[in-house]
NULUMRO-593817 format. One line per 10 residues: number of its first residue (from 1); their letters; for each residue x, y, z of N, C-alpha, C. Coordinates in pm, whole numbers, plus 50000, padded with zeros to 5 digits. Atoms other than C-alpha are relative to their C-alpha. Example, Ala and Ser with C-alpha at 12.3 -4.5 7.8 and 13.67 -1.06 7.14 Angstrom:
# residues 2
1	as	50089,49881,50000,51230,49550,50780,50090,50120,50000 | 49918,49881,49994,51367,49894,50714,49923,50109,50073
//
This chain:
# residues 313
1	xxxxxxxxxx	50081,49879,50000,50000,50000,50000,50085,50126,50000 | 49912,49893,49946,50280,50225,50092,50061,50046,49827 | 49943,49954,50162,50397,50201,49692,49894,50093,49911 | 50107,49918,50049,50094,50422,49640,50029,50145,50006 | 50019,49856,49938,50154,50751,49798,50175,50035,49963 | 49912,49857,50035,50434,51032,49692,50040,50035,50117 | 50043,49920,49871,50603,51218,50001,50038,50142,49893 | 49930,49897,50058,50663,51568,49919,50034,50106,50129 | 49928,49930,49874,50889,51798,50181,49986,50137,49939 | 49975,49875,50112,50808,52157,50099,50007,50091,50187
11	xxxxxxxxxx	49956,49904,49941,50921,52472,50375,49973,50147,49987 | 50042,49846,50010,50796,52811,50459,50025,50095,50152 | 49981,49929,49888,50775,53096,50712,49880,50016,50059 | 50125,50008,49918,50440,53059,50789,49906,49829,49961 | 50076,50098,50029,50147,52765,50748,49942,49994,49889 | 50025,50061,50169,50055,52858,50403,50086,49927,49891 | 49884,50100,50086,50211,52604,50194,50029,50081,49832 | 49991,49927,50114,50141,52818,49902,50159,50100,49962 | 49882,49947,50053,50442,53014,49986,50139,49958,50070 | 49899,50068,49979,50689,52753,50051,50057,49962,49903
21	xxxxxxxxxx	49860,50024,50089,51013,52616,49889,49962,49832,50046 | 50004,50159,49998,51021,52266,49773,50141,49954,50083 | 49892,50086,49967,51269,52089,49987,50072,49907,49951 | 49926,50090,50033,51580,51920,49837,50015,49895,50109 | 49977,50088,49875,51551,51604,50066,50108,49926,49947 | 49904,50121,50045,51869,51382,50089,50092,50085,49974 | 49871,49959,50081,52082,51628,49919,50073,50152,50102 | 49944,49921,49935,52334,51917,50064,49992,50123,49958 | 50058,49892,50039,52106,52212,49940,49954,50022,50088 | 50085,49985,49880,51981,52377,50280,49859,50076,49901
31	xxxxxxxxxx	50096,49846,50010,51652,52588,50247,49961,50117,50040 | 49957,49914,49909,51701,52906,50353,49830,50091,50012 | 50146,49913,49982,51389,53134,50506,50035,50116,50100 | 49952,49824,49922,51437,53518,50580,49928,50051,50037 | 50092,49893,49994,51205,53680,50775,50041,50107,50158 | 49987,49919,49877,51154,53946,51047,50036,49952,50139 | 49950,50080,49859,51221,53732,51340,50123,49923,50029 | 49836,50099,50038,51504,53499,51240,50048,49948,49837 | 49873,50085,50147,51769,53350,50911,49938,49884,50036 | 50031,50160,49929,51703,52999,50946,50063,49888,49823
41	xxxxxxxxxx	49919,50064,50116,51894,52712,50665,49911,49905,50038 | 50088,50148,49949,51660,52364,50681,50013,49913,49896 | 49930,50062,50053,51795,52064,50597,49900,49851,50025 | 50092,50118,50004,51554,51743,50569,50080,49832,49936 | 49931,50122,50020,51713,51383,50572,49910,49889,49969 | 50055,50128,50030,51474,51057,50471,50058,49891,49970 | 49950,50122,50063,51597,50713,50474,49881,49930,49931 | 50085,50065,50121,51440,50497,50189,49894,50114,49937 | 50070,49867,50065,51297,50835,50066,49898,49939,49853 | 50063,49998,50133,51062,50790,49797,49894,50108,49944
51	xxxxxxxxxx	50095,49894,50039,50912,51136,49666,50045,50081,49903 | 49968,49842,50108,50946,51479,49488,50074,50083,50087 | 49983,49988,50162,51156,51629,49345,50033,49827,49926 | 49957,50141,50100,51204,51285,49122,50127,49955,50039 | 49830,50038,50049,51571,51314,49076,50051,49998,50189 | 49980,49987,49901,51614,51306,49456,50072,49834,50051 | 49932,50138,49925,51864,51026,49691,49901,49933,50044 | 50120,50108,49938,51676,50763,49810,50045,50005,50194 | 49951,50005,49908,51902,50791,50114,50133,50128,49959 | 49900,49919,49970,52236,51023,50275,50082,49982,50110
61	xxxxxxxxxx	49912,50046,49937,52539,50990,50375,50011,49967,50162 | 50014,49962,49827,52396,51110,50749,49943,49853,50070 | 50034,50141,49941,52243,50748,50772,50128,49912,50063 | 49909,50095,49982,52572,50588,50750,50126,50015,50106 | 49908,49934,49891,52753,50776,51042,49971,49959,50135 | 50017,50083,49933,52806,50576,51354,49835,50061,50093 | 50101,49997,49917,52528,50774,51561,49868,50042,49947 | 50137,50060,50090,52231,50713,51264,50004,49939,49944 | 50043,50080,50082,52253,50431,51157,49845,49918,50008 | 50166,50029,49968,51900,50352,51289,49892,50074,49993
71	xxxxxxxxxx	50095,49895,50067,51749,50679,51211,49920,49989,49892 | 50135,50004,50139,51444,50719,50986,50040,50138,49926 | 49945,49873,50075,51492,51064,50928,50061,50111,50090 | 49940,49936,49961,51608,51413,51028,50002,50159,49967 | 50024,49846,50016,51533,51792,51045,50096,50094,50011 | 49871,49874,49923,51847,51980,51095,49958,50146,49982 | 50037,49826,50030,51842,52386,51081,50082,50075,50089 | 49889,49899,49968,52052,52656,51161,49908,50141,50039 | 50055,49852,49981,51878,52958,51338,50102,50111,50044 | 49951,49887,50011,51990,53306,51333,49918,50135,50061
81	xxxxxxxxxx	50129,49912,49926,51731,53500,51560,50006,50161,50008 | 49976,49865,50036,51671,53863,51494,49944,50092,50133 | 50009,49906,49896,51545,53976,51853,50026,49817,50090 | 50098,50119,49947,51555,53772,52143,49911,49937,50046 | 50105,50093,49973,51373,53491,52252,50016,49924,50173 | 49976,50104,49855,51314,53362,52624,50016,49847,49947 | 49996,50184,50018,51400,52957,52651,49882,49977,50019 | 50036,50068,49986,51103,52907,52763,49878,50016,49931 | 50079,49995,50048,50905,53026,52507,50011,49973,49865 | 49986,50090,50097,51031,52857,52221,49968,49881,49972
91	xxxxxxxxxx	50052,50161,50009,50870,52547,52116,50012,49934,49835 | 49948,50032,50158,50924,52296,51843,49902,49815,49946 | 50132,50101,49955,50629,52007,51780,49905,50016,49838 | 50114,50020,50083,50337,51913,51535,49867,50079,50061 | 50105,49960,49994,50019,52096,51449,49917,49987,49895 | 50104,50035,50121,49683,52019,51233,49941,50140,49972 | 50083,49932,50028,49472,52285,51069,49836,49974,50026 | 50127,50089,50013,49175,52036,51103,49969,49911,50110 | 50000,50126,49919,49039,51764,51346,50025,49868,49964 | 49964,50107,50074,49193,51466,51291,49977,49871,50125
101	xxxxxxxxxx	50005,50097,49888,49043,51288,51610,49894,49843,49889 | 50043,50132,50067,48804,51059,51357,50076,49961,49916 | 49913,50081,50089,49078,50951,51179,50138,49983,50031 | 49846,50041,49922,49351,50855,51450,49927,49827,49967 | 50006,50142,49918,49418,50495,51505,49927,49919,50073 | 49972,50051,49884,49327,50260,51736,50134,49994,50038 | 49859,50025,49946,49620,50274,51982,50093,50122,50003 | 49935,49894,49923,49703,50627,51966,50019,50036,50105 | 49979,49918,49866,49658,50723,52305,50102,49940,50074 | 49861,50098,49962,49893,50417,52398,50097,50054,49918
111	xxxxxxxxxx	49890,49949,50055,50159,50551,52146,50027,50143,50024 | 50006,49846,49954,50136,50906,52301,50014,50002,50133 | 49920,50015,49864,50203,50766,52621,50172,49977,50008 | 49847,50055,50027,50523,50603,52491,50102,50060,49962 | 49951,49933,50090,50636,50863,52336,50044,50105,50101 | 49972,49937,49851,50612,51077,52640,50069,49966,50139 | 49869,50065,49858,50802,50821,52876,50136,49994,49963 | 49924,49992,50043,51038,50726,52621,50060,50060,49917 | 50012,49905,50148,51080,50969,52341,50064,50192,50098 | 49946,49855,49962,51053,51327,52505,49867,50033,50112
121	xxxxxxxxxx	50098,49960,49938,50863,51370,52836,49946,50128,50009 | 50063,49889,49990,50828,51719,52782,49870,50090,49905 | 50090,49942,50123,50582,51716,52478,49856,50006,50103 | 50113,49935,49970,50235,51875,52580,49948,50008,49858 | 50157,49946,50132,49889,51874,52345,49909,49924,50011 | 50166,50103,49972,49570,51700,52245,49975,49998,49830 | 49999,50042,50157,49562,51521,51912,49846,49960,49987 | 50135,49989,50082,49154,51522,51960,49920,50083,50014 | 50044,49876,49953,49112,51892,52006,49956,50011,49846 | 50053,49914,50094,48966,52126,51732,50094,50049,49936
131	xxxxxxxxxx	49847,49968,50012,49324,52217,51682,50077,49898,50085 | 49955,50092,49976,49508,51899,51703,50203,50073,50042 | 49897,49958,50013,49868,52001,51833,50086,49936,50119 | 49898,50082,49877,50162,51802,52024,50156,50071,49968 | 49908,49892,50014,50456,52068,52119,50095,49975,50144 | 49896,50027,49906,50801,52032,52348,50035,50111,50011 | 49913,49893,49993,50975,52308,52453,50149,49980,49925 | 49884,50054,50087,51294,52305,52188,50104,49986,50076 | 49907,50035,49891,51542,52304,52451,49979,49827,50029 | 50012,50125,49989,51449,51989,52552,49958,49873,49871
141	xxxxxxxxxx	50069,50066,50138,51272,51831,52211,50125,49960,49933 | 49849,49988,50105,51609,51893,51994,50071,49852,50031 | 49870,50145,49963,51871,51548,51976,50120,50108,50030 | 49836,49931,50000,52158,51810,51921,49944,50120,49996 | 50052,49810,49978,52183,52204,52030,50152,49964,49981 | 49873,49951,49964,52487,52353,51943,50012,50165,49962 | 50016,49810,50031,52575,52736,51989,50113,50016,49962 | 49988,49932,50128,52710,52939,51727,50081,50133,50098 | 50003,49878,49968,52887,53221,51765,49912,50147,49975 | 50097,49903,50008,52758,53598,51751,50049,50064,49838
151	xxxxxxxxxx	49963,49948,50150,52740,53748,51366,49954,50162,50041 | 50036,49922,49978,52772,54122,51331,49851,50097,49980 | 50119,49943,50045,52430,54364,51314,50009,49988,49881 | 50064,50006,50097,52280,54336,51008,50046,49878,49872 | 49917,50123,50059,52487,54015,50860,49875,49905,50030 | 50064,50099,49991,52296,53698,50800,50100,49860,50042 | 49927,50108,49995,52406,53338,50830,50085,49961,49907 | 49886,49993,50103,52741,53292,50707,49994,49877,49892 | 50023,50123,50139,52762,53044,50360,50041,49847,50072 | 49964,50090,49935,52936,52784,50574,49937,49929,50096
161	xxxxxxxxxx	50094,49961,49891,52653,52794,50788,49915,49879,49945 | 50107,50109,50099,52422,52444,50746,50084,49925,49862 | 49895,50062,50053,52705,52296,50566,49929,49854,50029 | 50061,50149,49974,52593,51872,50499,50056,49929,50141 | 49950,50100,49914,52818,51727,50820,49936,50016,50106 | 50097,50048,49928,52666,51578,51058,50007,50121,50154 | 49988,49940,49917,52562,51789,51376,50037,49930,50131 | 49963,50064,49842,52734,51718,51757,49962,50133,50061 | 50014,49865,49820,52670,51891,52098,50111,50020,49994 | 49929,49919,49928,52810,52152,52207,49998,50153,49945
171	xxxxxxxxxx	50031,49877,50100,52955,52462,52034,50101,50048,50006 | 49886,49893,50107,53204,52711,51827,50068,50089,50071 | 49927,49899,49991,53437,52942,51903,49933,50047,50172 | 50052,49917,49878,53287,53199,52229,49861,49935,50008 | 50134,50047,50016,52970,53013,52162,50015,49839,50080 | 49953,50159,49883,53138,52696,52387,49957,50052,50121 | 49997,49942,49874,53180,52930,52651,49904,50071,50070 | 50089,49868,50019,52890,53182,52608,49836,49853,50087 | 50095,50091,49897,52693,52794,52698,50048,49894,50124 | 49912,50063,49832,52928,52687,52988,49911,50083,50078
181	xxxxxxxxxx	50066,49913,49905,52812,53005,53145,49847,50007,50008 | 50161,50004,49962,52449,52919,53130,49952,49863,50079 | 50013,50151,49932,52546,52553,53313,49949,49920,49927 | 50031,50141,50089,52438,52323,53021,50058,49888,50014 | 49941,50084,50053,52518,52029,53031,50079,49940,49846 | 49961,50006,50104,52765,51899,52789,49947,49863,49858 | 50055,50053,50062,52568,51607,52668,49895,50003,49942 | 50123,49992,50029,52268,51586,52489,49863,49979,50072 | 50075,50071,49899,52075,51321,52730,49997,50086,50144 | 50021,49875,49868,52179,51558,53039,49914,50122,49974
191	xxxxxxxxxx	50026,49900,49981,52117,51869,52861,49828,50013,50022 | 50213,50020,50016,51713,51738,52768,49984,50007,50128 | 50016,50055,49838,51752,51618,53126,49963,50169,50110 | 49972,49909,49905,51854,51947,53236,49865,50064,49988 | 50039,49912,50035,51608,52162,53086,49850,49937,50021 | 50145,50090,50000,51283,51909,53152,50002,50084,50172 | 50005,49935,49827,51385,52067,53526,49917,50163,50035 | 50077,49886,49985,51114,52334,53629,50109,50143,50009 | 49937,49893,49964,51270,52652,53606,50092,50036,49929 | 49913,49974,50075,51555,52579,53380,49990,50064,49872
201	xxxxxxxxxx	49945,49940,50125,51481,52714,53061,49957,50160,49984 | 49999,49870,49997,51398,53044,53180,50142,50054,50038 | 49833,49966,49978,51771,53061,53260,50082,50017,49852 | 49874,49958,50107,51874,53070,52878,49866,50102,49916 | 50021,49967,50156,51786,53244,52581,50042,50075,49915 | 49962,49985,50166,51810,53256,52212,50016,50131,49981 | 49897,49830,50005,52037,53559,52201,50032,50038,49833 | 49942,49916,50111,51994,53803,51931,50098,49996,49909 | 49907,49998,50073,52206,53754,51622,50146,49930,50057 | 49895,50154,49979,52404,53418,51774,49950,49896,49925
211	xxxxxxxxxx	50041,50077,50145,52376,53137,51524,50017,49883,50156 | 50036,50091,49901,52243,52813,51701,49964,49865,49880 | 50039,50118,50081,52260,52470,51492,49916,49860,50098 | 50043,50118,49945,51994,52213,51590,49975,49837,49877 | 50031,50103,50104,51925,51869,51449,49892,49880,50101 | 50089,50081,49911,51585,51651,51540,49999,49845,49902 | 49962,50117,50078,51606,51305,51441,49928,49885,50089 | 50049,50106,49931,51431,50952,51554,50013,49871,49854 | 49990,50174,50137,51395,50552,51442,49886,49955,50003 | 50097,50076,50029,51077,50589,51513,49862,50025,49853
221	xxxxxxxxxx	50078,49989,50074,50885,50718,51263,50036,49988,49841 | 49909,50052,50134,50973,50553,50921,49914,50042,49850 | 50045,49995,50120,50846,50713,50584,49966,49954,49891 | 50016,50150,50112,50867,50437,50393,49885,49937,50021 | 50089,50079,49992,50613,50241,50539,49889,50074,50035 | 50075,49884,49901,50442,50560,50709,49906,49921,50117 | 50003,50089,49896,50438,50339,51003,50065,50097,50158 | 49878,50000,49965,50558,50431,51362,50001,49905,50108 | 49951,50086,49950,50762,50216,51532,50070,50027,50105 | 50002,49938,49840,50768,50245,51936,50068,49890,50036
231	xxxxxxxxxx	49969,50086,49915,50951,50027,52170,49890,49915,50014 | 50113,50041,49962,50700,49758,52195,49856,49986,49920 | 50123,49950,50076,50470,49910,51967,50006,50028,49869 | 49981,49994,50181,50399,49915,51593,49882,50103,49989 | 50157,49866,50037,50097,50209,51460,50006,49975,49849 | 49981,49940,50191,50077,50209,51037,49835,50066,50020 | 50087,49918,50040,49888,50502,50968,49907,49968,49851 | 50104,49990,50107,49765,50414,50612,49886,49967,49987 | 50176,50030,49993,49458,50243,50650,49919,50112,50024 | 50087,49907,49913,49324,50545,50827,49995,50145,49926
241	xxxxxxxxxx	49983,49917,50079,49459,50797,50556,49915,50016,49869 | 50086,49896,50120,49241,51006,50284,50010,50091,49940 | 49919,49884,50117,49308,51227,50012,50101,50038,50000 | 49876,49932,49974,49569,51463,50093,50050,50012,50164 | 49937,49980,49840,49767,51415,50441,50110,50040,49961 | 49882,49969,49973,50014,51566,50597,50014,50018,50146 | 49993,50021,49907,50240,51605,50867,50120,50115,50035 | 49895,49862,50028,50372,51972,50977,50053,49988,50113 | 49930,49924,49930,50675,52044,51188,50020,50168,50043 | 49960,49812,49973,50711,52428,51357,50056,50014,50114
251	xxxxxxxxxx	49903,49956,49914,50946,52581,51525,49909,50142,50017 | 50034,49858,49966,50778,52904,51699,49976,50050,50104 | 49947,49965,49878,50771,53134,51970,49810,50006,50061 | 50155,50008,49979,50450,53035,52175,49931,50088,50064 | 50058,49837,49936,50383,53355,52404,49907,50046,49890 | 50107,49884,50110,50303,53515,52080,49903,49969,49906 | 50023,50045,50104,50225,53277,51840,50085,49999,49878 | 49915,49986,50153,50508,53373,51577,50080,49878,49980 | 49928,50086,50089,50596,53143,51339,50147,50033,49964 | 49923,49973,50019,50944,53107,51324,50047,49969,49854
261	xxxxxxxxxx	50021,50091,50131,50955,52817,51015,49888,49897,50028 | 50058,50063,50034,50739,52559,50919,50034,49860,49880 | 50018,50119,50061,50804,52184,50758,49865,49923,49996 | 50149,50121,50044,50519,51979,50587,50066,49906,49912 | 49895,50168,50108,50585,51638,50487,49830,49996,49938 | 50125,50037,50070,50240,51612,50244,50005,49824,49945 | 49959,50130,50051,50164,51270,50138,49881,49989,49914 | 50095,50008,50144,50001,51202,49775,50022,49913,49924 | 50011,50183,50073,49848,50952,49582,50136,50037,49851 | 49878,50011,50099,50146,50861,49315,49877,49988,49892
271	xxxxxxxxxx	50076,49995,50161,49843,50811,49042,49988,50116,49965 | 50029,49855,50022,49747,51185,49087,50080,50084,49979 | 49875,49926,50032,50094,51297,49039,50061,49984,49880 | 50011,50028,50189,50150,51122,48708,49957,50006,49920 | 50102,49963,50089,49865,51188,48594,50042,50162,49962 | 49930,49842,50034,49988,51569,48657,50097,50000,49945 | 49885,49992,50048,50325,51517,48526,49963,49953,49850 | 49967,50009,50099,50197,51358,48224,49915,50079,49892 | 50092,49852,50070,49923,51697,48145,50148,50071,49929 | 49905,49907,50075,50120,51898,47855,49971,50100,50065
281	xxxxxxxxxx	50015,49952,49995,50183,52249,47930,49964,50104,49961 | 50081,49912,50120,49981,52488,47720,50091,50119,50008 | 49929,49880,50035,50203,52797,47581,49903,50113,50133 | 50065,49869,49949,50146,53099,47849,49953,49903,50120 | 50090,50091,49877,49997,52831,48134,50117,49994,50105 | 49884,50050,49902,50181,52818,48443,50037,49868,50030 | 49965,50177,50020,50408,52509,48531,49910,49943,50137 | 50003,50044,49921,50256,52288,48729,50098,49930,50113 | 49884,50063,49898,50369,52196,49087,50081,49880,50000 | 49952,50135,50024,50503,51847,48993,50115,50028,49860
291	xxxxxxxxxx	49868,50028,50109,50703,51951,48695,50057,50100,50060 | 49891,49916,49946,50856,52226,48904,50097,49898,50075 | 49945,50047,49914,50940,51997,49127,50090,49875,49978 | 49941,50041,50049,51098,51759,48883,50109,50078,49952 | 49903,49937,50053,51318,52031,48776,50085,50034,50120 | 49935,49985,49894,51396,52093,49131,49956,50075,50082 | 50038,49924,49934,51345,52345,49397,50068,50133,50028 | 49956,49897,50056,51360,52720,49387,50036,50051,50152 | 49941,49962,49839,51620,52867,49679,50090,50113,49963 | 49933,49888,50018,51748,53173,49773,49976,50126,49927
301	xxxxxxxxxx	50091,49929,50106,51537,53423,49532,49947,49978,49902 | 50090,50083,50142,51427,53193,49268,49876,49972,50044 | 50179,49993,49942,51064,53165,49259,49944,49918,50028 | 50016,50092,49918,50910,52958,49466,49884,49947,49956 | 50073,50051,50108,50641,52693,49344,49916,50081,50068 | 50083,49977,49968,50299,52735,49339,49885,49875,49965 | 50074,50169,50009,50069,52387,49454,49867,50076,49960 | 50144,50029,50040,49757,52330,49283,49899,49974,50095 | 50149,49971,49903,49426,52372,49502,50032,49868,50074 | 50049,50161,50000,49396,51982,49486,50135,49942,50127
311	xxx	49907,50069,49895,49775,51954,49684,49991,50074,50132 | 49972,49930,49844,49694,52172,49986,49927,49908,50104 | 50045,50062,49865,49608,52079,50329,49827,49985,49975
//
């Protein structure tokens, strides 16, 4: 069943998908998103990948590095924050536009326990609200934080910046030291540890024009099969899936509501995409989203697609 459905990874600065950038998945093209609040580079990993753009890896090198080789996939990103941000009002988690309580599982509420003992006890939400939304505080959520040094006023994130190698804890230059002095722990498992501790993440924050590389990553949720796979526990979503799904990541600051970025993994029937790819394009007609997205994805001031009614949320 799973040889049915398309994924497609597309990136924006807010929840309209309309004005997002197709994501190069697999490959060492970040996607960069500039807005009033923060720079940000986003870097999307899939093992056994099978989607759009076409010409895309099936897999990347980041699988084969001793600490993923069991990874499914992988969100990396490079923020660059343009005011700051308290710790403890940064959050980084899934959200629906829609109710998606008649068309969970059996066995969600058991895999939302598991996920919360073993996974990341600090996620908070309600996947059978009116607004379905399950959100961690990023401090704790993240596999890897590492701080960046400080770039001068009005400079963005330097080119080197979101570079393909793999991300470790810790951090750069004055940006080692700059998180000694906030008592982090130097591991990853401590630092989640640390920061799950009442009180702690009002002790840091995302300081103004300091570059901060994170990377979120798990083995449990596998794209391929669009299955996930818990300690103990197996879930496959497809049976339960209809028309157009998807499944959005956001990073944003929750006091206010501002969207910092936004990832959507969309998932589409593969007949309805060939069928689009194999419509000619009439002189003067815009391209459709599927042959843009065979040609590739538009980054950095190139123009960014534009999905057909039929692929939105």
């Amino acid at each position: 069943m799973a040889d049915q459905y398309l994924l497609r990874v597309t990136a924006g600065s807010s929840y309209d998908t309309t004005t997002h950038q197709t994501v190069q998945v697999n490959k060492p093209t970040p996607t960069h998103i500039s807005t009033a609040v923060c720079d940000a580079k986003i870097s999307v990993r899939i093992q056994d990948y099978r989607g759009l753009p076409r010409n895309s890896p099936n897999t990347s090198p980041y699988f084969s590095h001793a600490g993923h080789l069991h990874d499914q996939y992988s969100i990396t990103f490079t923020l660059l924050p343009h005011k700051s941000i308290p710790g403890s009002a940064l959050v980084f988690g899934n959200s629906f536009d829609r109710p998606i309580r008649d068309r969970l599982p059996p066995g969600t509420s058991t895999a939302l326990r598991i996920v919360k003992w073993a996974i990341d006890p600090g996620l908070d939400g309600d996947l059978y609200s009116d607004t379905p939304h399950l959100y961690g505080n990023a401090l704790s959520s993240v596999n890897i934080l590492r701080v960046g040094e400080k770039v001068e006023d009005g400079k963005g994130l330097p080119e080197l910046v979101g570079k393909e190698d793999v991300l470790e804890e810790g951090g750069d230059g004055e940006g080692e030291e700059w998180r000694k002095s906030k008592n982090v722990p130097e591991t990853s498992d401590a630092r989640k540890k640390h920061f799950l501790t009442k009180g702690k993440t009002e002790e840091w924050e995302w300081e103004k024009g300091r570059i901060y590389e994170c990377d979120f990553f798990n083995p449990y949720l596998d794209f391929n099969s669009f299955s996930l796979k818990l300690p103990g526990f197996s879930l496959s979503v497809l049976p339960y899936l209809g028309g157009t799904d998807y499944l959005r990541y956001v990073l944003k600051i929750q006091d206010t509501d501002e969207v910092l970025f936004v990832v959507v993994f969309s998932l589409l029937h593969k007949e309805d995409v060939e069928k689009e790819e194999a419509e000619p394009t009439k002189e003067g007609e815009d391209i459709k989203v599927t042959s843009q997205e065979t040609q590739g994805a538009r980054h950095e001031g190139e123009k960014d697609f534009e999905p057909e009614a039929d692929d939105l949320d």
